[in-house]
N, C-alpha and C positions, 0 to 999 in steps of 0.2 A: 504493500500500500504506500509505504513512504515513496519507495523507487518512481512509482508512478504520479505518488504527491511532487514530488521533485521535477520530474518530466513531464510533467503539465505547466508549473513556471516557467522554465527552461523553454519551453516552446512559446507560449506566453508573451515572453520576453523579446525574443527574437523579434518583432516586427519594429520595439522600439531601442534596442542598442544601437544600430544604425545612426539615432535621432540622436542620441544624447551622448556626449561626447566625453563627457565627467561626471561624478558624483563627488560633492562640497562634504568630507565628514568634518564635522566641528567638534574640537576637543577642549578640555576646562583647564588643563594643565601645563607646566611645561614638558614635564616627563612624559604626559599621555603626548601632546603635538609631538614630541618627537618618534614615540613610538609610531603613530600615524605615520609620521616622514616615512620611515625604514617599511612600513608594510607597503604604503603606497609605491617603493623604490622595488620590494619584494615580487607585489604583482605585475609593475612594469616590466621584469624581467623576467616574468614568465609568459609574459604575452596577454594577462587577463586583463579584458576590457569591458566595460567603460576606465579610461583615466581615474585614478584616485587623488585627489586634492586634501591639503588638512590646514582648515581653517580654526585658529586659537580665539574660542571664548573666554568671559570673568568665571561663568559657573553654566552650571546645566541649566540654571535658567534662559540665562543669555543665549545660550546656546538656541533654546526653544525659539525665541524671537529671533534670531539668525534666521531661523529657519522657516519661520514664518513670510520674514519679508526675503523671500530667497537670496538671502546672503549666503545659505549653507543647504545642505540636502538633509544631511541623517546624523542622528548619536544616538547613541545606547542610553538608555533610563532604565531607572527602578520603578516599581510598583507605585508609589506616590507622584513619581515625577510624570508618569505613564498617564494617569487621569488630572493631574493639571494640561499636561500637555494636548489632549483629546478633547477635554471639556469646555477649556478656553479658549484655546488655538484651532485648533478643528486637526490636529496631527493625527498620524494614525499609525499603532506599531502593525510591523509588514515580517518582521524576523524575531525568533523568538532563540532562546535561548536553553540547552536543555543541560541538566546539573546528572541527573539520575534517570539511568533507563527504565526503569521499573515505575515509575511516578512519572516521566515525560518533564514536561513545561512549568512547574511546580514544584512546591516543596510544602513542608505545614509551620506553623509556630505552635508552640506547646508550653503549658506550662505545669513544669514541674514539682513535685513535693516528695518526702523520703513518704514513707510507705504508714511508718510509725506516726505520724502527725495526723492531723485532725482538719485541715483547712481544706476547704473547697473553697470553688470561686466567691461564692458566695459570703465568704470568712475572709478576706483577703483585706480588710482595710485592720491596719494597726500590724501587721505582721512582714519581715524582713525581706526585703525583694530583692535578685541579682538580675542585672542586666546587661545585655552584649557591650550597650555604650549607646549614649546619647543619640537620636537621630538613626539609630537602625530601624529596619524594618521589624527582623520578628523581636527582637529585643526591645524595643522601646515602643514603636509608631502601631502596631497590631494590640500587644497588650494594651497600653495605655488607650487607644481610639477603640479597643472593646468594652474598656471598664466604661469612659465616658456613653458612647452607644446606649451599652446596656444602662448608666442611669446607679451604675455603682460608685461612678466618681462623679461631680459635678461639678463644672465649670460657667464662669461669669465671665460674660462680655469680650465671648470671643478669646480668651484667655489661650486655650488652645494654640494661636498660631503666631504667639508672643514667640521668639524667637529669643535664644538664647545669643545674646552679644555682649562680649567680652575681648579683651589681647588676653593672648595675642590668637586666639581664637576669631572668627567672621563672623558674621550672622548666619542661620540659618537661612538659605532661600527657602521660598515661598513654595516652591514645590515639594518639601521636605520641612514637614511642618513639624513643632517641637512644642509639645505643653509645655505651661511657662510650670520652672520645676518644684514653685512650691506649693502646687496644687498638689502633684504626684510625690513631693516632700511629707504633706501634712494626709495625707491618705495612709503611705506609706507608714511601717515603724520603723525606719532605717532601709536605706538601701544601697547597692553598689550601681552607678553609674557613671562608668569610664568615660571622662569627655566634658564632666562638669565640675573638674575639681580649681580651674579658673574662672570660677563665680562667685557669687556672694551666696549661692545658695547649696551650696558644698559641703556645710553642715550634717543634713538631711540626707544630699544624697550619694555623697563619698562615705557616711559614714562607716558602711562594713567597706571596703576598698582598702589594700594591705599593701601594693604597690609592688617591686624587686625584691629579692630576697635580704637584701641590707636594705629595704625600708622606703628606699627611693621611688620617684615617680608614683607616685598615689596617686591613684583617679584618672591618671593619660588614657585616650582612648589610643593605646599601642600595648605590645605583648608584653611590656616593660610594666604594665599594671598584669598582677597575675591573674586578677581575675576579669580580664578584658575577652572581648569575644564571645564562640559559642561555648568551647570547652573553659575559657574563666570563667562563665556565669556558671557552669553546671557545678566547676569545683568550689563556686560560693556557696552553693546551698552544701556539696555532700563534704564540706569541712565543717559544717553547721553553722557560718555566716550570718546565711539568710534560711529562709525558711520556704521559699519560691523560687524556681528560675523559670525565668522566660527565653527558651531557645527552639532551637529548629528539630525537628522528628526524629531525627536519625542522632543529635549529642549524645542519648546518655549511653543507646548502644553502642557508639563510636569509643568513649570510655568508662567501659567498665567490662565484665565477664574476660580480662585478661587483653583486653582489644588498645588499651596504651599505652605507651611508654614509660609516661612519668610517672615517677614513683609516687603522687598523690593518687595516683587513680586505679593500682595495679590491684588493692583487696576490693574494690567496690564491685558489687551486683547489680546488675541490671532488676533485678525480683525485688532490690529492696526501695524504688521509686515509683511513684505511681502518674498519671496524667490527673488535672484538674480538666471536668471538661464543661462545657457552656450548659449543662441544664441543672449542674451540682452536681452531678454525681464524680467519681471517679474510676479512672480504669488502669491498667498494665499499660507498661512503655509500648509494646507493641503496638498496640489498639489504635495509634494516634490518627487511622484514618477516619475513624466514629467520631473519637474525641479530643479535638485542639480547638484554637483559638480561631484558625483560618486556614485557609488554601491558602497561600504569598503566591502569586504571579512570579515564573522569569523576569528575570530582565528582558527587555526588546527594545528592537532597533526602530523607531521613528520617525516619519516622515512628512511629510503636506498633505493632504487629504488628494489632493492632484495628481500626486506622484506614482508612478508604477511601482509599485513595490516589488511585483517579478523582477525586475531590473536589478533591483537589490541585491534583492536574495540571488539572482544571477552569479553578481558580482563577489557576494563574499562567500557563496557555496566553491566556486572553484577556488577563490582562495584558500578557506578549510579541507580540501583535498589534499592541496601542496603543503600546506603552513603546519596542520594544527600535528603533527609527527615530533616526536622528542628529538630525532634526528633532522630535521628540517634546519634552514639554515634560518629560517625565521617562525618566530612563536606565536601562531595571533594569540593564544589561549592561554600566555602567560608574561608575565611582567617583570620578572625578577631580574633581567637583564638592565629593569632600570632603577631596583632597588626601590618600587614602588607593591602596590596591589591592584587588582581588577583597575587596570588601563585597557581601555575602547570596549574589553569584553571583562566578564567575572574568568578570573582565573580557574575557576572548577567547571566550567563551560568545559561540557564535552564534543558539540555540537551545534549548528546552527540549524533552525529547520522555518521553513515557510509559514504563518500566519494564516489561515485559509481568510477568519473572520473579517481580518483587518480594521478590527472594532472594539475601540479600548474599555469598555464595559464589558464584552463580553470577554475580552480575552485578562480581564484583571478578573473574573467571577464576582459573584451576591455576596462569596462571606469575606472576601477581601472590600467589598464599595462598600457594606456597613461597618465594619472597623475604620474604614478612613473616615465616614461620614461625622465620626468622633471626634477625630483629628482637625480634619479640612475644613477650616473657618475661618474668609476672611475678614480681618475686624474692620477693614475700609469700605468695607458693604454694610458694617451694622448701621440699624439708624441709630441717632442721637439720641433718639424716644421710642419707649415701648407705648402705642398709646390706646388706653385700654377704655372698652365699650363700658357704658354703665345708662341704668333705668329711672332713677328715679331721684329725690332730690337729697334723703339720708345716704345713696350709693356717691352721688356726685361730693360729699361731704366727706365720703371715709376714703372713696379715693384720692382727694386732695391731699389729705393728713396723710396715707401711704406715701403718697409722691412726695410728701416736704420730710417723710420721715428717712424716708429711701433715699433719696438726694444727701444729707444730713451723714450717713454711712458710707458717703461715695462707692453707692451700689448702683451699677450699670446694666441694660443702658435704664437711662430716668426716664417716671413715668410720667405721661399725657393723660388725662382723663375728658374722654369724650361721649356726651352725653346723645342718648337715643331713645327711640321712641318704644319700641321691644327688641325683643330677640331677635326677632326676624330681620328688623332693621339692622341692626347688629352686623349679622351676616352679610347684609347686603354694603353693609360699609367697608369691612375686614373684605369681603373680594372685590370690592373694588379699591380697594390698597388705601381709604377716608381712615380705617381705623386699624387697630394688626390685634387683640386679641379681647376673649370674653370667655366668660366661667357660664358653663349650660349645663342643664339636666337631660336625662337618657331621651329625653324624648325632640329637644331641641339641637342636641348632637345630632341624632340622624339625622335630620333638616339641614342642620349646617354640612354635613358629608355629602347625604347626599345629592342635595338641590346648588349648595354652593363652594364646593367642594375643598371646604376644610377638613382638618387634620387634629387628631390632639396634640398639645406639646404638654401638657403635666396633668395629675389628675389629683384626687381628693384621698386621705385617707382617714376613716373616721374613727374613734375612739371605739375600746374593745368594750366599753361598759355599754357606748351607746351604741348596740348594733342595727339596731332600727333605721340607721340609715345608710347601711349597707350590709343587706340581707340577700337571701335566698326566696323564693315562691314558690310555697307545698302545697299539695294537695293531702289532707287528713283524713285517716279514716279511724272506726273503731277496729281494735284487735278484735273478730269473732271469728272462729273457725265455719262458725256454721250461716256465714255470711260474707264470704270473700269474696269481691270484685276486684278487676285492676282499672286502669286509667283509662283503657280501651271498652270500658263497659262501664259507662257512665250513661248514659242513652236510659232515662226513666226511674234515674236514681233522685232523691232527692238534695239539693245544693243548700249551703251557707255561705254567704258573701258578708262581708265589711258593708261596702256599701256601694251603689251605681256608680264607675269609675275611680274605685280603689286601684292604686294600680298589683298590688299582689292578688288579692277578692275579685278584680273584675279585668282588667286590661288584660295582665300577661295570661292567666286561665282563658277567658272564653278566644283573647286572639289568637292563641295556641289550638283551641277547637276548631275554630274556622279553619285558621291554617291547614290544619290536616287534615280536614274535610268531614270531620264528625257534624260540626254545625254548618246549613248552610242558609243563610238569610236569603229572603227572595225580597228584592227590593230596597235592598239593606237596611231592611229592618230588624236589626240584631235584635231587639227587644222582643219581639215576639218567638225568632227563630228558638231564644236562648230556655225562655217559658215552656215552649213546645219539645223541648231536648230532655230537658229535667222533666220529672213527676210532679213536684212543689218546692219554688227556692223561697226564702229570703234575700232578698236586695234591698236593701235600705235604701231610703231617694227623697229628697225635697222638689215640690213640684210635679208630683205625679200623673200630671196630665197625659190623655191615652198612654197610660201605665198598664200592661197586662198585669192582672188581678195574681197569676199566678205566680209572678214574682213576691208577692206579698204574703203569700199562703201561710207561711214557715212561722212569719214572726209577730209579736205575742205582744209589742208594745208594753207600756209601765208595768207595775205592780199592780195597777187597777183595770188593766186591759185597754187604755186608752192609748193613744199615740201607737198605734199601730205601724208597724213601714216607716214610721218618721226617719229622716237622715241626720238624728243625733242621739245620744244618750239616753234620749226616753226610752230609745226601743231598746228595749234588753240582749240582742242580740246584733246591736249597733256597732261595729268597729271592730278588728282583729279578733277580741277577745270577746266581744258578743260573740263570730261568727262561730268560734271554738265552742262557745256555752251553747250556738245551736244543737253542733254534733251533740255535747256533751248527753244535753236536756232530750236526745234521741230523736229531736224533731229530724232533722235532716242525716244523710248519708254520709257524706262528704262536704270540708268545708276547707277553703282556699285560701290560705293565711300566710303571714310569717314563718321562717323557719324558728324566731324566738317565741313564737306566740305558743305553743305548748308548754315550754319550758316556762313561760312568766305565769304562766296559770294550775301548775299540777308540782306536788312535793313539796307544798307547804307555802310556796313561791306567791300564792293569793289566797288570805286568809276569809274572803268571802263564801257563805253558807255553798254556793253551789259547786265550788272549785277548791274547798280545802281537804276535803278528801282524794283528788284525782292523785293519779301517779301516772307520770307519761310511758311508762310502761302500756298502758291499755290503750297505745295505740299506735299506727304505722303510716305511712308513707307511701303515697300511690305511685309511682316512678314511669317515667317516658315508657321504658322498656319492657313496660308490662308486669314486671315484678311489683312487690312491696319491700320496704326495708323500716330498718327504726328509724325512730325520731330524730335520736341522732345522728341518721346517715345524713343529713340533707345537702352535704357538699356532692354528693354521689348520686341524689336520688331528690329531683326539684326539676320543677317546671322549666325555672330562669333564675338567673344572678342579676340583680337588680343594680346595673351598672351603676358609681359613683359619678358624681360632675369632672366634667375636665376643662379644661382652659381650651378652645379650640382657636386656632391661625389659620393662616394661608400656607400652602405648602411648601410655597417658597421661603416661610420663614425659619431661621435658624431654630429648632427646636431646643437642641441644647444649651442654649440661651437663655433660650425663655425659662427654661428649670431650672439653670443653674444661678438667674435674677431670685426666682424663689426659695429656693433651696437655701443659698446665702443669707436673705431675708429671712426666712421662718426662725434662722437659728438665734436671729438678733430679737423678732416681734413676734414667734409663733407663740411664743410662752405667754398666757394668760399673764402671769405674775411675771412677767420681765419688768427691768428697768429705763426700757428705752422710752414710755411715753405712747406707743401706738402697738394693735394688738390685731393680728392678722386677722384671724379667727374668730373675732367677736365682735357682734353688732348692738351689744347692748348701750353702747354710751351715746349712738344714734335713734336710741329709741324703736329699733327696726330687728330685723333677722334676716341672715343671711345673707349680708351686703356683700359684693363682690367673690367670697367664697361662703359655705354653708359652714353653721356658726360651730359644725359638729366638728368639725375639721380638728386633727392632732398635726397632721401633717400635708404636704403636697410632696405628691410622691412622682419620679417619671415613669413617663411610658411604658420606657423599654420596647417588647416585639409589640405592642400593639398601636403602631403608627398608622391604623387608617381608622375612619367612627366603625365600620363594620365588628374591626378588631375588638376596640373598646368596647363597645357594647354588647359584643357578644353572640350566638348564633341563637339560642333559646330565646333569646329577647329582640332580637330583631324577626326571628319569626311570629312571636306572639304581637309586636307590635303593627306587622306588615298585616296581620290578618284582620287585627280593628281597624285600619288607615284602610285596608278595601275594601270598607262595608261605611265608611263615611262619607257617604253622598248627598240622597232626598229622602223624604218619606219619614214617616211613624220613627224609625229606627233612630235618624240622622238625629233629629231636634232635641234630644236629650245628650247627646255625644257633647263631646270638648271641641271649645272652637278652637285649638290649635289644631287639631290633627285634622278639622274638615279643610282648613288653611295645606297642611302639607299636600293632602292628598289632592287638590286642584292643582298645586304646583306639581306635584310628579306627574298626576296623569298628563297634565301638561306638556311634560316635558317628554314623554314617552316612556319613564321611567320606571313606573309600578303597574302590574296587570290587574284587571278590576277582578276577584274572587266574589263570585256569586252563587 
């Protein structure tokens, strides 16, 4: 297949070598331009053409813009420089570079721990880190752009692509981006990172770095630091350093089982290290194509979107026939002639092979773009202002005191408070770039996703005491043997509801019925279809106008039988814990509650006449899959997870930003009892609730993997919701419904977006 991958370029090619008379390579060096000279001299004398030129850039940046404005044709990049160069420039790699025949084009990063320890990814903040050296890929740019990604590290205001400058050190370019290091300092509990020990921030993260054997050169990124590279970082953790190393798939087999030389390495086992891998768990050195950090890209060769790239490859495949030989009089595939490393190519380049994609997203992969997406942020893009949606005239008052509190902290970037008319408005601001972010509920997310196609960047987490606002949706039944239905035989059974648009009691239950076809409204009149389903419910409701009788049936109103059906406290069977006392009181079959609503009502938990004897043993759980389970399965055995609020953007907006403004914040005002003056989480001093975030809030937590509303919300909840929103049209049914979602579902159908279920 290769032979033939090769002789399809090779032909390719042929119609434009003729035309082109040179290829421009642009080198960053002095030692690389000269090695350039010597190949270019190499293939002139063996006859290979196109002409070789070597044009001297400052750095691979420069290089890029050479080549842009065709001052240069080609150079060799790394994996970060690869998606600067594509993304901005419109480059495109054409040759790729291969290390390892058995894995091709690629390598992994891994990170590692002794076997005896306890840390997973998930443990990793406060604990000892080794690394190859500042500005490497698997060593620094993968780990660290994974921790940010995933929402384990958090960064403010673009911090990320703060570059490290310092003498007699440079700055890093822009293509080779460097978190500023006392983010990953103060994450960190010590760490070895070769490259940063001429900073001010070398404290942190020179401090496991041991340097020569007399003590010298601490922290160079050269072999002169002993624990520089892939085999120094490994030997930082298994001299017990550190307690993590961040290296490539193949270290710890390369030393250890008798496989090196030096004598740190020669008792060590390969059995006694294990892999950290991205979902917590851990595995065996082996394993690391399940579990690492990423695929790392080759290196490859680069060019103009315009350019042939057969041409290329042309050009430097015959050179690799004559050159890349130990005996050859010239080396492409090594350097050491100039007392340098990986000059024009990586010195462990075995081969060169063609590009089919020519498309530097696909040829960097998904788990290398979201580890940079960590990384890559430019702070000359950020705005000035995060400027944030708000409703009402106590919201416009606590976002001010945010912004004058935030400003005060010099936390970046500062906020703008932009007032609107609703939610909807909101969204229609945020996409059109008027406003950039707003805090929504489950049901305003979808809208924002999917009508205006925002995104979450941070979301809500609520206190463990108050779970009531981030629950589970059950369905309840009594434990009877001699009466067991499941979820699927519900059709004539008798129902308990909260009340007419609860969202546990009525939204995600009956739009989960619709959905799967058990209910189906003719005319979308849910009201009736849902009466006709059941035998006799309870639904509490104010305004009962052409209200089917049958949803009334169940419930008992006061102590004196009056207030029948009301949609408050009189009816007895009014609210979560009514719905439960219907099951309880035998009226009904099943009843659609909270996952804490049995637990707050049975073992003593409510000392009222009708609920102090329960024990939630007496009773179970109707689950999707047709089984029953306990009470306390409900993370395993529920309707839906009643998504929390998120903050939702435009997708263009830097997400890790946006978290890492909050996150920074919360630690200074999330504390009810702080001393700073302003209080994230609480709306009481505005006489209001749940200003800008809900007042339940302990924390604001990121994303991580669920960066679309689909995600967020969930798949049980977007089906129970999608099934109400289809049956929100005209009729009997509609005029009791919520006017936001008859609002969405004119915009979707709209739009072409949602099919009508009927």
């Amino acid at each position: 297949m290769r032979l033939l991958s090769v002789t399809f370029w090779l032909l390719l090619s042929l119609r434009t070598v003729v035309c082109v008379m040179e290829v421009q390579w642009c080198t960053i060096s002095d030692a690389e331009q000269q090695k350039c000279k010597d190949m270019s001299e190499a293939f002139q004398g063996a006859g290979i053409r196109p002409s070789l030129l070597c044009v001297q850039g400052n750095s691979a940046d420069h290089c890029v813009q050479l080549i842009k404005e065709q001052k240069a044709d080609a150079i060799t990049l790394d994996g970060g420089a690869i998606y600067e160069a594509g993304k901005e420039h419109g480059l495109k790699p054409v040759v790729g570079e291969v290390y390892d025949q058995d894995i091709g084009t690629s390598y992994y990063a891994v990170a590692v721990v002794r076997r005896n320890s306890n840390v997973t990814i998930n443990t990793l903040k406060g604990v000892k880190s080794c690394h190859t050296g500042i500005n490497r890929t698997v060593g620094w740019n993968v780990p660290v752009g994974y921790l940010v990604e995933s929402g384990h590290l958090s960064v403010m205001g673009c911090d990320v692509l703060k570059a490290l400058c310092s003498v007699p050190q440079p700055c890093a370019p822009s293509h080779s981006p460097v978190l500023r290091p006392t983010a990953v300092g103060d994450y960190f509990g010590g760490s070895c990172v070769p490259g940063t020990g001429e900073t001010s921030h070398s404290e942190s993260l020179c401090r496991l770095c041991r340097g020569d054997s007399s003590g010298h050169n601490v922290c160079d990124k050269s072999p002169l630091e002993r624990y520089y590279d892939y085999s120094g970082a490994f030997r930082c953790l298994a001299e017990g350093a550190g307690d993590v190393a961040f290296v490539k798939h193949s270290t710890v087999l390369e030393n250890t089982d008798g496989n090196t030389l030096p004598s740190w390495g020669k008792s060590l086992m390969s059995e006694d290290f294990q892999l950290l891998c991205r979902d917590g768990s851990r595995a065996d050195i082996t394993e690391w194509r399940r579990c690492h950090l990423a695929k790392v890209p080759a290196h490859a060769v680069v060019v103009r979107g315009d350019m042939d790239g057969g041409l290329i490859f042309q050009l430097l495949n015959e050179g690799q026939l004559l050159f890349s030989h130990e005996d050859s009089s010239f080396q492409m595939f090594s350097s050491k002639a100039y007392s340098q490393k990986n000059l024009l190519f990586k010195d462990s380049t075995l081969e060169l092979v063609p590009i089919a994609t020519q498309n530097y997203e696909a040829w960097l992969g998904q788990e290398y773009l979201q580890a940079m997406k960590g990384l890559l942020c430019d702070p000359n893009r950020l705005p000035h202002y995060l400027r944030w949606c708000v409703l009402s005239a106590p919201e416009i008052q606590k976002c001010g005191d945010m912004a004058v509190a935030f400003s005060r902290q010099n936390l970046k970037p500062e906020i703008q408070c932009v007032s609107a008319e609703s939610p909807e408005h909101c969204m229609e601001q945020i996409q059109a770039g008027h406003t950039d972010a707003v805090t929504l509920r489950g049901e305003d997310i979808y809208r924002a996703g999917k009508v205006y196609g925002l995104v979450p960047a941070a979301g809500e987490l609520y206190a463990e005491e108050d779970r009531s606002n981030s629950y589970f949706v059950v369905a309840v039944a009594r434990r009877d043997s001699s009466y067991s239905f499941t979820l699927d035989e519900l059709r004539g059974k008798r129902s308990c509801h909260p009340y007419l648009g609860s969202p546990a009691g009525w939204e995600v239950p009956i739009g989960s019925l619709i959905q799967r076809g058990f209910i189906r409204p003719k005319d979308c009149d849910v009201l009736t279809a849902v009466s006709q389903f059941f035998n006799a419910s309870c639904v509490p409701v104010n305004n009962p106008k052409n209200y089917p009788s049958a949803l009334c049936a169940l419930c008992v109103g006061d102590e004196k039988g009056r207030n029948k059906c009301v949609g408050s406290s009189q009816e007895r069977y009014y609210g979560y814990s009514g719905a439960f006392r219907c099951l309880v009181e035998h009226a009904g079959d099943v009843a659609f509650v909270k996952h804490t609503t049995v637990f707050e009502n049975t073992n003593g938990h409510n000392p009222e006449p009708w609920a102090s004897h329960l024990r939630w043993q007496d009773y179970e759980l109707l689950c999707p899959n047709g089984a029953r389970a306990e009470v306390d399965q409900f993370q395993a055995c529920n309707l839906a997870q009643m998504p929390s609020h998120a903050v939702m953007v435009r997708p263009d907006t830097n997400i890790f930003t946006v978290y890492g403004l909050l996150d920074k914040a919360q630690d200074l005002f999330g504390d009810d009892h702080n001393k700073n003056g302003f209080q994230m989480f609480d709306s009481s001093k505005y006489h209001s609730q749940d200003l800008l975030f809900k007042d339940a809030t302990v924390r604001a937590v990121p994303v991580r993997e669920k960066t679309t509303y689909l995600d967020w919300l969930g798949p049980d909840y977007v089906v129970a919701l999608e099934g109400m929103l289809s049956q929100q049209c005209s009729g009997a049914g509609a005029a009791v419904q919520r006017v936001p979602l008859l609002a969405l579902l004119l915009l979707t159908l709209a739009a072409g977006l949602l099919p009508r279920v009927l």
